[in-house]
Every structure is written in structure tokens, then in C-alpha cells.
Phi, psi and omega in degrees: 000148194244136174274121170252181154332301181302303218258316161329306179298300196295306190290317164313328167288339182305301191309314174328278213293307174296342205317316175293318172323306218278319170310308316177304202263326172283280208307349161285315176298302184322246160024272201301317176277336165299315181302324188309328174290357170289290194311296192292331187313288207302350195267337217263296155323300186324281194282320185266356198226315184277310185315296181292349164267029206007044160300062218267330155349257185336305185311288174323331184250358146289347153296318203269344171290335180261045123281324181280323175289321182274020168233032156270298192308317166305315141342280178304317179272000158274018180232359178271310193315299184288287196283329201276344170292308179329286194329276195313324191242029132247016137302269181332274192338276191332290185322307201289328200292291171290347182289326187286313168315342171295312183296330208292337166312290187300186197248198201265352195297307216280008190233346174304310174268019182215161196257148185252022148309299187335295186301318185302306184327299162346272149338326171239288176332284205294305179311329173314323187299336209264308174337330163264359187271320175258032150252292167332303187317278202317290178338289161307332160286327196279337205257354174285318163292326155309302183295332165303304173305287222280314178299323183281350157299320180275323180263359167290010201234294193264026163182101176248021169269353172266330184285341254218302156315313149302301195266350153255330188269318182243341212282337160327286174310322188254016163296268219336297157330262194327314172294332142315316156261331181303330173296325210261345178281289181305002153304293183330293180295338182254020163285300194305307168300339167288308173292357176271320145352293185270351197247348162287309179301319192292313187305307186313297190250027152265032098307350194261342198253028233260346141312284179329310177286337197267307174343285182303339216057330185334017195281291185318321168282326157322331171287295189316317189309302197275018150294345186258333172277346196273331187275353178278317197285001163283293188323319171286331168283324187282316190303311179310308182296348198262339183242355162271342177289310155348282212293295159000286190308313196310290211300318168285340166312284225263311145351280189297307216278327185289348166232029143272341159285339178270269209356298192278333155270008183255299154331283182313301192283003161280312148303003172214024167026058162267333160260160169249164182296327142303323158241024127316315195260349142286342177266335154338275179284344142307306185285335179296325165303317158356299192280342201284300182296322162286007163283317213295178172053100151279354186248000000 
């Protein structure tokens, strides 16, 4: 399918009628991901400044400040979780809605050429796609750009030949991945919805003729038919799953490899106390936060 101009502008309008809900859920991701950008700065304090001054106070009450912020964090995300679908599955509603209003339109030619599984398929399967798109979608660019900025700001202030390493020698390469496949998984997965389509539609009207074929003897070919449709759409589900295991394996690999690369430059310039052990274990955990949008949502 080819993306335009339009159909961005059109699925953008949806957003008009939800706009405050929708204001209302980025700012809760925003919330939310500033806090996950909290945690390593206090682990970071923690381990190079308090531990070692037996500031056993102080610790205790930057503990009870992240205690206090993840059961915020906890909030924001029953309130992204709950409200930010809400947003998305009254888009839909809006979407099924014109659509249906549309078909009432068309003339009899256009229903001459189409099956009306299909259509139902259309209708319920695929538009279902747009909930998560229009919730996951925004969401995940803004807390990725929040997360992205923010970790390389804060760790470019405490090493920025380790940063410089991270963010050009591997995290390219694995965008670079993740977007690849991830390109080549949704092919898979809108593979699937085309046969579900068609395996729907087959369905519809061999139940719909299911006199008729009994009349005729016709159960053995009505079988073979839909034997044929049930095997492509196995077929279309094992390649998708087959290219989300790809996408996975990779994404978890190339994890570990990015943190045996902090690990062993970050292990050296800690040995040569260019760095501290505190903020090793912020660069730790920085690049992990990193990684979580581009990993999230695999369909």
C-alpha cells in the first residue's frame, strides 16, 4: 500500500474530536518518561556520593523520593494504558462509522466485485489495527524523543567519548536493524489480514450456500476450497511469526552486545578513573532505557 499526503491528513483528523484526552495522555507519557530519566541520575548520587560518605540520611530519603515517583509512574501508566485505548477505540468507532456511512453510498457494481467476508473483515479485523496505531503511534514518538535527548544529554555531562561510542558506533547499527525488519514483519502481519479476509469472505459464503452444497453433494469440493484458503493463511501466519522471531532475536543480541560494549569501555575508563562506578552503572542503565522504544510494539 502506498502512503500519501491525504490519508496522513485524513487519519490526523480523527485526533480533532479526541484532542484534549489525547493532550492530556502526552502529557502523562512526558511524566512518565521523565520519571524512568530520574532513577539512574539518584543510582548514579547514590553509589559515588552517599554510599561512600555514609550518608545512610540522605540515601534513605532519595530512596523514599523514587518510591514515591514510581508509584506516580504507576498512575501515569494505568492512565496511558486505560485512557490512552480509549483515545484509539473511539477513533475507530469515528472511522467504522464513516466507513459505513460511505459503503451506504456506493452503487451495486461495487458490491458486484467484492465479497462481503471481506468487507466485514475490513471492517472489524483491520480497523481494530487502527487502536493500536493510534495510541502506541504518538506515544512511542514523543516518550522515544524525550528518551533518546535526555539520556544522551545526561550522559554526554558524564563521559562524552563513551557517549560518542554508543550513540554512533553501535546504536545506528541497531535503528538501522530494527527498522528493517520491523518493515519486513508488518509486510507479514498485513499478509495475514489479507487471508483472514479471504478466509473470512470463503467462510461467509460457503455458510451462507451451506443448503445449496448439501443439495448438490458438493461437501467434498467446499472442503477442498476452504482447505486451500485455510493453508495459505497458515502459511501467511508462519512467515509473519517467522520474521517477528528475526526481529526479537536480533533486537535482544544486539542488547547484550551494546552492553558488553558499555561494559568493556566503560570497565576501562573506569580504570583509568575517567569515570566512576556510578556513573558506569548509569551508563548501564541509560542505554537500556534507550532501547525500550525501539524494541517496543513488534506488529
Amino acid at each position: 500500500m502506498k502512503y500519501t499526503k491525504e490519508m496522513f491528513i485524513r487519519f490526523g483528523s480523527y485526533f480533532k474530536k479526541h484532542r484534549k484526552l489525547f493532550i492530556i495522555d502526552l502529557a502523562v507519557a512526558f511524566c512518565l518518561a521523565a520519571i524512568e530519566l530520574v532513577y539512574p541520575v539518584f543510582t548514579t548520587r547514590i553509589i559515588d556520593d552517599l554510599i561512600p560518605n555514609s550518608l545512610v540520611a540522605q540515601m534513605f530519603t532519595m530512596v523514599a523520593i523514587l518510591l514515591g515517583l514510581y508509584i506516580l509512574m504507576a498512575g501515569c501508566d494505568y492512565f496511558m494504558n486505560y485512557w490512552g485505548h480509549v483515545v484509539g477505540v473511539r477513533m475507530e468507532a469515528d472511522m467504522r462509522s464513516d466507513m459505513f456511512k460511505h459503503m451506504q453510498k456506493l452503487d451495486f457494481k461495487f458490491y458486484d466485485n467484492q465479497r462481503t467476508g471481506k468487507l466485514m473483515s475490513r471492517m472489524l479485523n483491520d480497523l481494530n489495527q487502527i487502536t493500536e496505531l493510534a495510541h502506541h503511534g504518538p506515544e512511542d514518538i514523543f516518550i522515544s524523543i524525550i528518551m533518546f535527548v535526555g539520556s544522551f544529554i545526561i550522559l554526554w555531562t558524564m563521559e562524552w567519548r563513551l557517549v560518542l561510542i554508543i550513540y554512533l558506533g553501535v546504536i545506528p547499527i541497531m535503528i538501522w536493524f530494527s527498522i528493517s525488519q520491523r518493515s519486513k514483519m508488518s509486510k507479514g502481519f498485513r499478509a495475514v489480514r489479507e487471508e483472514t479476509a479471504d478466509i473470512n469472505a470463503q467462510l461467509e459464503n460457503s455458510l451462507a450456500g451451506i443448503r445449496v452444497a448439501k443439495s448438490y453433494t458438493n461437501e467434498d469440493y467446499e472442503i477442498k476450497r476452504f482447505d486451500i484458503g485455510n493453508g495459505l493463511f497458515r502459511s501467511a501466519k508462519n512467515e509473519a511469526y517467522r520474521r517477528m522471531s528475526i526481529f526479537h532475536t536480533g533486537m535482544k543480541f544486539m542488547m547484550s552486545i551494546l552492553n558488553i560494549v558499555v561494559l568493556g569501555f566503560g570497565g576501562y575508563f573506569a580504570y583509568r578513573k575517567i569515570i566512576t562506578i556510578g556513573e558506569l552503572t548509569g551508563f548501564l542503565l541509560y542505554v537500556n532505557l534507550v532501547m525500550q522504544p525501539i524494541q517496543a510494539h513488534q506488529e
